[in-house]
C-alpha positions as CSV (number, residue, x, y, z in Angstrom):
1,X,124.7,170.0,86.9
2,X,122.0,168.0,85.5
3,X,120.2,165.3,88.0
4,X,117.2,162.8,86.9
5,X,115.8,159.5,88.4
6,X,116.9,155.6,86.5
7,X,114.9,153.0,88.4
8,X,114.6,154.8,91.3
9,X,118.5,156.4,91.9
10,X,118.8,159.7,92.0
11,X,121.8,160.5,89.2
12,X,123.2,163.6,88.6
13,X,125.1,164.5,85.2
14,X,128.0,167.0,86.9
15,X,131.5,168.3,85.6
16,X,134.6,167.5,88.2
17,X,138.2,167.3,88.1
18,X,137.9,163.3,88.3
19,X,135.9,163.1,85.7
20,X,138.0,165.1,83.8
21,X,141.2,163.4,84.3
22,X,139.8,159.9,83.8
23,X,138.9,161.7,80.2
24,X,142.4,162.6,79.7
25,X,143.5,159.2,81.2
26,X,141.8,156.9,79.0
27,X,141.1,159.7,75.5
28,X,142.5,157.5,72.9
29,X,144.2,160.4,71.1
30,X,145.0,163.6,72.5
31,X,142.4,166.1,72.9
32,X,142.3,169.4,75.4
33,X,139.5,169.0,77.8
34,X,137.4,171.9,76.6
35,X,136.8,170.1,73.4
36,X,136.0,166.9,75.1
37,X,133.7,169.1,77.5
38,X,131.9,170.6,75.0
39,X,131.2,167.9,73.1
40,X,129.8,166.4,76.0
41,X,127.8,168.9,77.3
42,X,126.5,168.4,73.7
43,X,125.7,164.9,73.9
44,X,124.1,165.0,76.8
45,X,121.6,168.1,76.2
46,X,121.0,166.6,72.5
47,X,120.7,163.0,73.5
48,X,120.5,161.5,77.0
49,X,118.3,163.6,78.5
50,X,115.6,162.3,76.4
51,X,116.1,158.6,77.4
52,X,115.9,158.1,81.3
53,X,115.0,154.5,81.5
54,X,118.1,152.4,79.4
55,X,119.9,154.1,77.2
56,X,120.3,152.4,73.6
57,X,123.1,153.8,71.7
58,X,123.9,152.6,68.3
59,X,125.5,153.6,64.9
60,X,123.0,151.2,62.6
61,X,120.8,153.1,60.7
62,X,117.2,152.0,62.3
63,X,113.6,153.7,62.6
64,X,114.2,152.5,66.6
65,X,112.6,156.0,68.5
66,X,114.5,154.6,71.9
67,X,117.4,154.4,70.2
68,X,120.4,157.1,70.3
69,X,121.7,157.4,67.0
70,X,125.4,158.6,66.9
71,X,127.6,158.0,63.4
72,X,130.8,159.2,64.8
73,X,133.0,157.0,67.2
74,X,134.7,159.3,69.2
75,X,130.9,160.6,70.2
76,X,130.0,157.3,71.2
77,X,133.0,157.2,72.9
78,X,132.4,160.4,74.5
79,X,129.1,159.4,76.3
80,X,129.2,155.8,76.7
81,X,132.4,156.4,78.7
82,X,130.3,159.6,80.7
83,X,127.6,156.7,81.5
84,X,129.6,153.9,82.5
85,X,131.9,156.5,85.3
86,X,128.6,157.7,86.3
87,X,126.9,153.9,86.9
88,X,123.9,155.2,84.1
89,X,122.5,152.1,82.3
90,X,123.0,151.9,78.6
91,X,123.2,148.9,76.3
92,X,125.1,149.4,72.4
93,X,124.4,147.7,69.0
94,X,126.9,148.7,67.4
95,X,129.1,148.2,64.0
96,X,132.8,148.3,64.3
97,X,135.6,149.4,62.6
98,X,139.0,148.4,63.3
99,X,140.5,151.1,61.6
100,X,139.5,153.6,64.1
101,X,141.0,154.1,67.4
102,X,137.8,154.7,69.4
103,X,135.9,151.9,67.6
104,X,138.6,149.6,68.7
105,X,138.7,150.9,72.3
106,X,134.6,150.6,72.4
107,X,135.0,147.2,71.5
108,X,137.5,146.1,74.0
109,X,136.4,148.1,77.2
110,X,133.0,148.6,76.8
111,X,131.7,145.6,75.1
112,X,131.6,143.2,78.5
């Protein structure tokens, strides 16, 4: 369990069963959970633990330092979807693909 402070609420990055099945729910291929755990648990020691005030994600290569950089869709994927069930702010700039299944479901349930 990881907690920090975004303007002012207390938020705390922890692992439950909801969580877990709202992965499995909305996952847009199959995947076993400890893969999608892992990779998480990745993501967040590498990445968002750095950036406690918005958190910027994006796939454009940029010389932004408040920027998350991640290449791979099914990362982005990965966190933004952590974030957003968690109520963390983040914005994206992002570059899509509509060959790819996450890029596709990015677009359409993230990018309100």
């Amino acid at each position: 369990s990881i907690n920090f402070i975004q303007n002012g609420k207390l938020l705390n990055f922890d692992k439950n069963d909801i969580l877990k099945e709202k992965y499995l729910e909305n996952y847009p291929k199959l995947e076993e959970w400890s893969f999608i755990e892992k990779r998480l648990l990745y993501l967040i020691k590498n990445y968002i633990l750095e950036n406690f005030e918005e958190i910027k994600i994006t796939n454009k290569l940029k010389n932004e330092i408040d920027e998350i950089y991640l290449k791979s869709y099914e990362d982005i994927f990965i966190i933004i979807f952590y974030l957003k069930e968690l109520g963390i702010l983040y914005s994206l700039d992002l570059i899509y693909d509509e060959h790819c299944v996450f890029s596709n479901y990015i677009n359409k349930n993230f990018n309100t």
